[in-house]
C-alpha positions as a LaTeX table, in Angstrom:
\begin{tabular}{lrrr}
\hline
Residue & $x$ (\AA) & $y$ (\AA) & $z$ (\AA) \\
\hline
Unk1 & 0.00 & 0.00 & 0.00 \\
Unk2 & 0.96 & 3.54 & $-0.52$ \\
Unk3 & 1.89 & 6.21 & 2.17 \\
Unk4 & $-0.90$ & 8.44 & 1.52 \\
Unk5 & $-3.20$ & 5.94 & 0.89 \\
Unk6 & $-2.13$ & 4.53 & 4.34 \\
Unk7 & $-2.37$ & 7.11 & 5.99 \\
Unk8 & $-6.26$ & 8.43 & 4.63 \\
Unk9 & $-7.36$ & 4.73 & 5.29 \\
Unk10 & $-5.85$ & 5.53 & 9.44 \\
Unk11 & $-7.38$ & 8.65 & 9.49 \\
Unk12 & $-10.84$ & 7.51 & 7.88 \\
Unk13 & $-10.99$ & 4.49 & 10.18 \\
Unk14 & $-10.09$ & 7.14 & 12.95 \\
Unk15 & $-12.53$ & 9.24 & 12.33 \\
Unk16 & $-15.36$ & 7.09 & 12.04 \\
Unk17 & $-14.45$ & 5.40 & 15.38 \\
Unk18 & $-14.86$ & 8.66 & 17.10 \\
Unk19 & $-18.18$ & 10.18 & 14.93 \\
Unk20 & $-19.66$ & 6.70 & 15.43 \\
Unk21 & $-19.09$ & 6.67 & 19.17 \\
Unk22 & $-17.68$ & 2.81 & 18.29 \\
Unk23 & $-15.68$ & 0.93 & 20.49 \\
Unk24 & $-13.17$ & $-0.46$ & 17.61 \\
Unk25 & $-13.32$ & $-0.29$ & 13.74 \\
Unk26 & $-11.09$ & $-2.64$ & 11.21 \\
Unk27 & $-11.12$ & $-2.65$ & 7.80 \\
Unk28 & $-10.68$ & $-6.14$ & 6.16 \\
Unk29 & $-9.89$ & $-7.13$ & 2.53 \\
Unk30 & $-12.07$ & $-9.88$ & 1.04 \\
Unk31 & $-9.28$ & $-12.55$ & 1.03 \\
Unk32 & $-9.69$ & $-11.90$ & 5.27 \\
Unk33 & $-6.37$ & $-10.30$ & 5.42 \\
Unk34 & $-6.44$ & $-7.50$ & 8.43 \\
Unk35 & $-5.81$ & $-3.90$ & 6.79 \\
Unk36 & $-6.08$ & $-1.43$ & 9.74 \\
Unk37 & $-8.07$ & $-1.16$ & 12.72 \\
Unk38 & $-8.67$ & 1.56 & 15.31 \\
Unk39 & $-10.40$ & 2.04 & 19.14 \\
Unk40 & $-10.57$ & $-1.06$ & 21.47 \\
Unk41 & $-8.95$ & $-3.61$ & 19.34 \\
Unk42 & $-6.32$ & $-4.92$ & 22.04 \\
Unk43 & $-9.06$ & $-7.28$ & 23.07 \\
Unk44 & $-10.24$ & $-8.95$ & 20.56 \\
Unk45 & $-7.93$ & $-11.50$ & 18.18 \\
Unk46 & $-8.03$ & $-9.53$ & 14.77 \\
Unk47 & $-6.92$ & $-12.06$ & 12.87 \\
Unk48 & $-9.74$ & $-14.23$ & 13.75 \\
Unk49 & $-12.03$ & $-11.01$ & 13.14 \\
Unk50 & $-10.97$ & $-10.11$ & 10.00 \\
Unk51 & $-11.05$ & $-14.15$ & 8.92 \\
Unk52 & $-14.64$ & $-14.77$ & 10.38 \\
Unk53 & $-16.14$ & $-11.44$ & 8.60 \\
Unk54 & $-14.79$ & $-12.52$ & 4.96 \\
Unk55 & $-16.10$ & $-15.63$ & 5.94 \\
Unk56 & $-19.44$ & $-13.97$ & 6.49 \\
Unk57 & $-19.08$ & $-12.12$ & 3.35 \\
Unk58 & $-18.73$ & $-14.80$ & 1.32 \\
Unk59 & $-21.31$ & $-16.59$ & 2.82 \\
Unk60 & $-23.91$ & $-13.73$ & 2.62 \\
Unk61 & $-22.97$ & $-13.86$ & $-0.83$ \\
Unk62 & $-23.71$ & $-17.51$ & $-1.37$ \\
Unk63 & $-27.59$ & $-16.19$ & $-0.08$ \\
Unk64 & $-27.72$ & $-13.16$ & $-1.78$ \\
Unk65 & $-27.17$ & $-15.09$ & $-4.79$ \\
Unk66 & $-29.46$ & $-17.76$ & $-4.24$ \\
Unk67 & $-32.53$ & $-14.90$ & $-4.22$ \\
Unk68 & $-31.24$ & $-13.11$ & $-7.27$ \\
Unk69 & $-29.15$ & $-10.40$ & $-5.32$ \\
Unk70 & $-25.49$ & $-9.74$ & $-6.41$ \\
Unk71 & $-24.60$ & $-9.29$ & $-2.64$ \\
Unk72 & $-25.61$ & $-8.51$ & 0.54 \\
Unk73 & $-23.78$ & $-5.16$ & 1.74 \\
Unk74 & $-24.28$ & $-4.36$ & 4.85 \\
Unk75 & $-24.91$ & $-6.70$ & 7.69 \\
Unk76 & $-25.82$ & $-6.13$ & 11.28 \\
Unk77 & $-25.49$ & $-8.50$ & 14.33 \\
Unk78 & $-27.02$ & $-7.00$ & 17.64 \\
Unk79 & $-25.60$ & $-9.43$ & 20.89 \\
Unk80 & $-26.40$ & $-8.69$ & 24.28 \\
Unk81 & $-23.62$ & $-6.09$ & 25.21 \\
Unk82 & $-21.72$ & $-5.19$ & 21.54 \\
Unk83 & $-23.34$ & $-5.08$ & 18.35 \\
Unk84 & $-21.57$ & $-5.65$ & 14.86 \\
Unk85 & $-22.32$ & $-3.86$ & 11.49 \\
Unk86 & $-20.57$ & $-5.03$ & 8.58 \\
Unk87 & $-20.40$ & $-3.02$ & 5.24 \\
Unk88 & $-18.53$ & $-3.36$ & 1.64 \\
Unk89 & $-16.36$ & $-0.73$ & 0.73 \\
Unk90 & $-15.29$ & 0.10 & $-3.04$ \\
Unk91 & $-16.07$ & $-3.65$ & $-3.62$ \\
Unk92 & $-12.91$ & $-4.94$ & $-2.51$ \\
Unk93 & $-13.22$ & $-4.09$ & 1.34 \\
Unk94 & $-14.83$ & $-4.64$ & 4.42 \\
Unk95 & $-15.53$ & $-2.07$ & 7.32 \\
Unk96 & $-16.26$ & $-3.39$ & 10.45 \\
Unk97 & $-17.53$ & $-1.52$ & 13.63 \\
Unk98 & $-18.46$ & $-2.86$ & 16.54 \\
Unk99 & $-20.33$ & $-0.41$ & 19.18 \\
Unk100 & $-21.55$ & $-0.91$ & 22.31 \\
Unk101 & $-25.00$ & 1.02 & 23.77 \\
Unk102 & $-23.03$ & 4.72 & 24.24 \\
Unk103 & $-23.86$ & 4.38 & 20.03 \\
Unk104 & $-27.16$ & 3.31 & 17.82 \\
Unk105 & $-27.30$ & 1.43 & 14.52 \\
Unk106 & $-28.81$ & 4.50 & 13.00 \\
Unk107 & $-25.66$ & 6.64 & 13.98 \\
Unk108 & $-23.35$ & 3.99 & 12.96 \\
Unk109 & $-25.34$ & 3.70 & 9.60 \\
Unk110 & $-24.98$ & 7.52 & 9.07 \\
Unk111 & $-21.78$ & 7.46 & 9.95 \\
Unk112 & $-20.57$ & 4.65 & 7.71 \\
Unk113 & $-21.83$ & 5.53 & 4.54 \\
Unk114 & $-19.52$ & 8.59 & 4.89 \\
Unk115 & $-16.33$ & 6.81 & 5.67 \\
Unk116 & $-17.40$ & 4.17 & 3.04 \\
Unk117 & $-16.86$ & 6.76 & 0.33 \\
Unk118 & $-13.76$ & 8.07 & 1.52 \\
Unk119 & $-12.96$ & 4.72 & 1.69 \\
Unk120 & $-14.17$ & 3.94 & $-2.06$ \\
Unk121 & $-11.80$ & 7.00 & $-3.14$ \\
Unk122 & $-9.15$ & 5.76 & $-1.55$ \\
Unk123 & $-9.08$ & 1.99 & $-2.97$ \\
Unk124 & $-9.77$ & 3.85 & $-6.48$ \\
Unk125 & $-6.58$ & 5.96 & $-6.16$ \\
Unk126 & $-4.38$ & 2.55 & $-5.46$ \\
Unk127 & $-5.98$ & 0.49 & $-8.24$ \\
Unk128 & $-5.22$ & 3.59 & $-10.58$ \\
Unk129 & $-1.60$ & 3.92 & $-9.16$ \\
Unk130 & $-1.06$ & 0.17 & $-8.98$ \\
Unk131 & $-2.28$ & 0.11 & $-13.15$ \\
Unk132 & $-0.48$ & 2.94 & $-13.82$ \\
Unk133 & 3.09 & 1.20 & $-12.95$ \\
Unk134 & 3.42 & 3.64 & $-9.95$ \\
Unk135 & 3.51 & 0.05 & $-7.46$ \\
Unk136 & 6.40 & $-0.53$ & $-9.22$ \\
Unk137 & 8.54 & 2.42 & $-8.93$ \\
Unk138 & 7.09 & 3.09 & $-5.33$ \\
Unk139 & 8.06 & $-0.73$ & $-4.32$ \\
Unk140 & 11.75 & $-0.10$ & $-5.89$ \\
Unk141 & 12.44 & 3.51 & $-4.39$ \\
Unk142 & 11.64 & 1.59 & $-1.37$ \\
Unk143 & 13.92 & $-0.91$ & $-0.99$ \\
Unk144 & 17.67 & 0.78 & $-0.92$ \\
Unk145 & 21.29 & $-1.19$ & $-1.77$ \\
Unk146 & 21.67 & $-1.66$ & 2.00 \\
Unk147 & 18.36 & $-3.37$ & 2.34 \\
Unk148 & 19.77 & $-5.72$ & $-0.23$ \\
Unk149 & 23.15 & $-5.91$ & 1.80 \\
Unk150 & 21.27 & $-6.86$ & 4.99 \\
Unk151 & 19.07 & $-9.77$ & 3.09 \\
Unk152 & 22.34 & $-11.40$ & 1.98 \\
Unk153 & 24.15 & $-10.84$ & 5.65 \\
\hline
\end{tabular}
């Protein structure tokens, strides 16, 4: 991923955490690979989080497609103390917040659907960089001669 790109995903993620009044946000790719997270996260095993909610994804999918839908994309899960609402971002992502009663599902909706299109932007500006060769240069500037000494110490 790229710096700035990085960086708007933290601050998106950050923001949305605090407008939301959630307890943690992470932001998953489809393949369940963790791509940032915010809040309370220290708790909870992220790599198990972000694995479970592709797996939920994919098998929302699996219904959506079996009523003529081409996904399902949001979910919500409401639990006794913490709730869970699960959206797709740009196609290619997933935003997950979890909140807690100091927060509503309307709020976290609202809330959401803002960060989802900052969100979009961003994943649009690293497909177009990635396509343009820009990955390539990027991946090369980063990686200096004493990198290269150090892999063959």
């Amino acid at each position: 991923m790229f710096d700035e790109e990085s960086r708007e995903i933290s601050d998106t993620i950050g923001r949305l955490l605090k407008e939301a009044n959630a307890k943690s946000v992470y932001l998953v790719d489809k393949d369940g690979q963790l791509i940032a997270s915010s809040g309370e996260t220290s708790n909870i095993d992220s790599t198990s989080l972000a694995s479970l909610t592709a797996g939920n994804i994919a098998a929302t999918g699996g219904l959506a497609k079996l009523i003529g839908e081409k996904e399902f994309s949001i979910l919500f899960h409401e639990g006794e103390k913490d709730n869970i609402h699960i959206s797709i971002a740009g196609e290619r992502v997933i935003l997950v917040v979890i909140f807690d009663e100091r927060s509503s599902l309307g709020l976290v909706r609202l809330r959401v659907k803002k960060a989802n299109e900052a969100l979009t932007r961003c994943i649009e500006n690293i497909l177009k960089k990635m396509s343009s060769g820009k990955a390539k240069e990027n991946l090369l500037e980063e990686i200096s001669d004493e990198d290269i000494e150090k892999l063959f110490q």
